[in-house]
N, C-alpha and C positions, 0 to 999 in steps of 0.2 A: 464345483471346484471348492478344495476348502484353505482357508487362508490361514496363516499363522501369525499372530502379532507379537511384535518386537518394541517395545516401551524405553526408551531414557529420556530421564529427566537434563535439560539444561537452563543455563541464565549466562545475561551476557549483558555485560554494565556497557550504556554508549558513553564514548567516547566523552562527549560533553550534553550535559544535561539539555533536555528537549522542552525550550521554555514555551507554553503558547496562552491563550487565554480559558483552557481550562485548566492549567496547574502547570506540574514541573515535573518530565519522566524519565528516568535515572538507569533501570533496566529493565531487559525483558527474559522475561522466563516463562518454560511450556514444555512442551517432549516431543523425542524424536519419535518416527514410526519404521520401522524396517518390516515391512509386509512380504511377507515369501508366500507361494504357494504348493501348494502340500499335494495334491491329485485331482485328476481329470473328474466327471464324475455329471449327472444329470442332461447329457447332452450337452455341455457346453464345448465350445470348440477350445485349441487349448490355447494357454495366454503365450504371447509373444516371447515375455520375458515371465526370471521366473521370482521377481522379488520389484519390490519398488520403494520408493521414499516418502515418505513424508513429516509435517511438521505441525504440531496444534498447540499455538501461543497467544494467546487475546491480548491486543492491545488495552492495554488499562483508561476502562472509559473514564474521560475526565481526563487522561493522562497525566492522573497522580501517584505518583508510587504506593503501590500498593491496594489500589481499586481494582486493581485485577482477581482480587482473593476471588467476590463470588463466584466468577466464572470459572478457576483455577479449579474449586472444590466440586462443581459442573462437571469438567473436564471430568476431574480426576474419579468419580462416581460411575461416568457413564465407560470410562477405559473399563473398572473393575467388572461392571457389568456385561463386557463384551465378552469381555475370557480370552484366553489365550489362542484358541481359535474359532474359526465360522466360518459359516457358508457363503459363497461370495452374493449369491443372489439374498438370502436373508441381511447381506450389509448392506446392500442395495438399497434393500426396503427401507433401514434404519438411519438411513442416512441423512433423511430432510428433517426427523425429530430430535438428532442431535446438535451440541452446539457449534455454533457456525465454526469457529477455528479446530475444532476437531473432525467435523463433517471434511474442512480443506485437505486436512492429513490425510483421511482414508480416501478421499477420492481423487486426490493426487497420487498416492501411489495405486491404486486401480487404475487413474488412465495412465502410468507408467506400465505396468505389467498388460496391459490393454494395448500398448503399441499407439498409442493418442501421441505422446511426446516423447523425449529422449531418442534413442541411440537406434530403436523399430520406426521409429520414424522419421529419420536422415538426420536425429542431431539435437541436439538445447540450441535454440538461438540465441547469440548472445546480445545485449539489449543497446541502445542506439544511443548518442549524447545526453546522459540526464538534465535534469534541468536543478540550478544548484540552491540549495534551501538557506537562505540568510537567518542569522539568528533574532528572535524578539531584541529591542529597546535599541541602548545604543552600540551594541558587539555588533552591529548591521554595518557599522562604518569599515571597521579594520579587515572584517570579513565580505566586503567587496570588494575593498582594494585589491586584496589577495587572488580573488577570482578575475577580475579585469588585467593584472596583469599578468597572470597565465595566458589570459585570450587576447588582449589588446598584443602581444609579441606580433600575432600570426594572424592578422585579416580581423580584428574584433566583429563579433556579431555579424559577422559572415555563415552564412551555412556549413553546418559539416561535412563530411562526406555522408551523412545521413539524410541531409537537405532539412535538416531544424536547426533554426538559430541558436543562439544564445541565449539561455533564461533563466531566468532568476525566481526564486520566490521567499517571498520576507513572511512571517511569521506576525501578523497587527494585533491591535484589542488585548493585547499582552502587557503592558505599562500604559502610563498617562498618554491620554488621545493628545494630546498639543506637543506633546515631546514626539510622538510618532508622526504628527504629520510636520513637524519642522525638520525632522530626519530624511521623511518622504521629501522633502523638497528638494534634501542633500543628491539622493538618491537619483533621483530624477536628472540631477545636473552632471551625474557621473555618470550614467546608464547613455550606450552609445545606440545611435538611432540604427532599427534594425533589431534590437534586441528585445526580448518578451519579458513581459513580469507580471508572475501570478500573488495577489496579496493574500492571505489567509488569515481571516479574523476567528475562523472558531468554533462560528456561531455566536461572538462575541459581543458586536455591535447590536445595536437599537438602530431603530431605522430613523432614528435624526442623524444619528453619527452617518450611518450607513449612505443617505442620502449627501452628504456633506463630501465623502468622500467619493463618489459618485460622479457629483458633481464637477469635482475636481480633476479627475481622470478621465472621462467619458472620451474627452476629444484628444486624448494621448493616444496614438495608435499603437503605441509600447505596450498597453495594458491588454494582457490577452484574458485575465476576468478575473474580476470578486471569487473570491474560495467562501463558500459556505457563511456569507458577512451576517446574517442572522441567524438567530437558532432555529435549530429542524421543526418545532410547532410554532413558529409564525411563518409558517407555507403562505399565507395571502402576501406578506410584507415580500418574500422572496420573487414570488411570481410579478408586483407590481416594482419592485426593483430592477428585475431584466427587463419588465417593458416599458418603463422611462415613464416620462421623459425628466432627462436624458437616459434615454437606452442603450443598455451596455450588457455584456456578457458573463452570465453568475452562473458558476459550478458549485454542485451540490457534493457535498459528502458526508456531514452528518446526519443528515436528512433522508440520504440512501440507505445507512443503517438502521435506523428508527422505523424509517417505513419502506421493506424493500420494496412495494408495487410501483415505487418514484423512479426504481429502474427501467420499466416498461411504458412511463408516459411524459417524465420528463425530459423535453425537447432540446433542451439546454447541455451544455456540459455536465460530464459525471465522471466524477474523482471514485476510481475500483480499487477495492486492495482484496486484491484475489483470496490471499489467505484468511483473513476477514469473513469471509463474505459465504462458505460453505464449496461447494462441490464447484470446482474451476471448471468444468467440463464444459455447462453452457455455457460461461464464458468465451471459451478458448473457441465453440461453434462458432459466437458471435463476431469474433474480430476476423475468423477462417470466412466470415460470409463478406466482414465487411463494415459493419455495423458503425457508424461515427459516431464524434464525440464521447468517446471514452478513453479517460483518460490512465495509463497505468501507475499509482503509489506505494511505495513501501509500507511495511508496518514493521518495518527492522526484522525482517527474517535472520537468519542463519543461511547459509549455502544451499541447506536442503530446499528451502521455502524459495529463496534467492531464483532457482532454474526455473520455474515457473512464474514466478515475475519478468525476468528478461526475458521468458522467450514469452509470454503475452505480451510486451513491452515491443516485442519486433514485430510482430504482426500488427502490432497499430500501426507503429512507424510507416509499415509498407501499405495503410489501409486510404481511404479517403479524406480523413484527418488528420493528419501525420503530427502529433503533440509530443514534443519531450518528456520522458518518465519522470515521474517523481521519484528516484531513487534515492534521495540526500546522501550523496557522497560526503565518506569522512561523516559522516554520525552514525553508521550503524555495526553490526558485527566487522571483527577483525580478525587475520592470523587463521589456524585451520578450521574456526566456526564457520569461516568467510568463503571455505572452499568450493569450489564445484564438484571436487568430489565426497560423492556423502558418507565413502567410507570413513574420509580425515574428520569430518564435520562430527560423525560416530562418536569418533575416538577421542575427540577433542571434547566434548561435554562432560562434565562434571560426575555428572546422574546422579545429582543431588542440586538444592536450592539452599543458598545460604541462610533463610531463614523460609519455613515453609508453613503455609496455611493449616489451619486447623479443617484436617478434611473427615474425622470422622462424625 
């Protein structure tokens, strides 16, 4: 079978800048993929559908504007290289050598024209109560409020019809550690019992900090875990963090990108950002099996990227761990970037970057 590819460029400024403790991220920009297929051909049976979606955008490591150049010029080398078409099994092969957020492109829309997800396969899920992302320092306060009384109206920190509570997650390691944890106290006094809260340092903290706060939470049953509180190469500090004493619950996520094999043996929670991460496929196996403690995060998709988040996102929900998405509602794409349909999402992008990497 040979496949066609379909290239545009977009960027899409959030809403309000993404403060955390490795910088400050302003927007995201990458390319759409519109993949069609062209004819039958080497025995393969034929595809369900005859075109699929995708989206290849790197989160800017660091999450400073603009850290995203190396990979951008990655991307943008290894598109050129493919051509405007191939063989689907030759993409196949090519798939694990390319870069992760492009690998997620091509083989999200391969398991779209494959009948794996969408409309050959009953439908996009759409994804379950997110869990709501507070901003670093002190915008934490006004932007609780704001969420408490949405929810405090109607049963606060009562299950949804999803049967996940109410969760929050604050952004830490981000300003002064004594103005964060005088905040955290605020926090803690407003946060209604019943309710979950994920803190995310970063990778930020040192493990005095780390143990201090630790310490301080351990016997809050509110606290559903540490988000990555040390950085990804102090792996001993991490491991002797979730096993106490006091012992408590730490989820890894920059520590899964650095070294993916920590997805196969850490026991612990893990933070996935599918489009991140290369071919969603095993993924989408592993929540179809079952697989706990995985957690689904944004990385500010577009609509394109967006349907395959929520619908991995619902198959957690319904799996043995049931965890609120990390989808931070109200910070990422808006208006018809935001759409579910990928034709508006097409339409809607730029296919152009307001200032663009030097990629030759």
């Amino acid at each position: 079978m040979k496949l066609r590819l379909h290239w545009r460029r977009f960027e899409l400024a959030l809403p309000t800048p993404l403060v955390t403790a490795r910088g400050r991220l302003m927007s995201k920009r990458g390319w759409l993929l519109r993949l069609e297929t062209l004819a039958g051909g080497d025995g393969e049976s034929a595809p369900l559908l005859d075109q699929g979606w995708g989206e290849a955008a790197p989160m800017a490591q660091g999450a400073q504007q603009g850290a995203d150049e190396p990979e951008l010029v990655s991307i943008a080398r290894a598109i050129e290289a493919l051509g405007s078409t191939v063989d689907h099994q030759e993409l196949e092969g090519r798939l694990p050598a390319l870069p992760a957020a492009l690998a997620f492109a091509l083989a999200a829309a391969l398991g779209e024209i494959q009948g794996l997800v969408g409309a050959a396969s009953g439908g996009w899920l759409p994804p379950p109560a997110p869990a709501w992302l507070l901003p670093a320092g002190p915008l934490l306060l006004p932007a609780l409020e704001r969420i408490l009384d949405t929810h405090q109206s109607s049963q606060p920190a009562q299950p949804h019809g999803d049967g996940l509570p109410l969760t929050l997650k604050w952004k830490v390691a981000a300003t002064d550690d004594l103005q964060e944890r005088q905040l955290l106290e605020q926090l803690l006094e407003r946060l209604p019992n019943g309710a979950r809260l994920r803190l995310d340092a970063n990778g930020g903290w040192g493990r005095t900090t780390a143990a201090a706060w630790a310490a301080r939470l351990a016997a809050d049953p509110r606290l559903e875990w540490l988000e990555q509180p040390l950085a990804p190469t102090d792996h001993a500090g991490l491991v002797a963090l979730a096993a106490g004493p006091p012992a408590l619950p730490v989820a890894l996520d920059e520590s899964l990108a650095q070294d993916p094999g920590l997805r196969n043996s850490w026991g612990g929670w893990q933070v996935r950002r599918p489009s991140q991460e290369g071919d969603p496929r095993p993924l989408l196996a592993q929540l179809q099996a079952g697989v706990p403690r995985l957690m689904l995060s944004t990385a500010f998709e577009t609509g394109i990227g967006r349907r395959w988040l929520h619908h991995l996102a619902a198959l957690q929900a319904g799996g043995p761990t049931p965890a609120a998405p990390g989808l931070a509602p109200g910070w990422g794409a808006s208006g018809d970037l935001a759409s579910t349909d990928p034709e508006r999402v097409w339409a809607a992008s730029a296919g152009r970057w307001v200032e663009s990497p030097e990629l030759a």
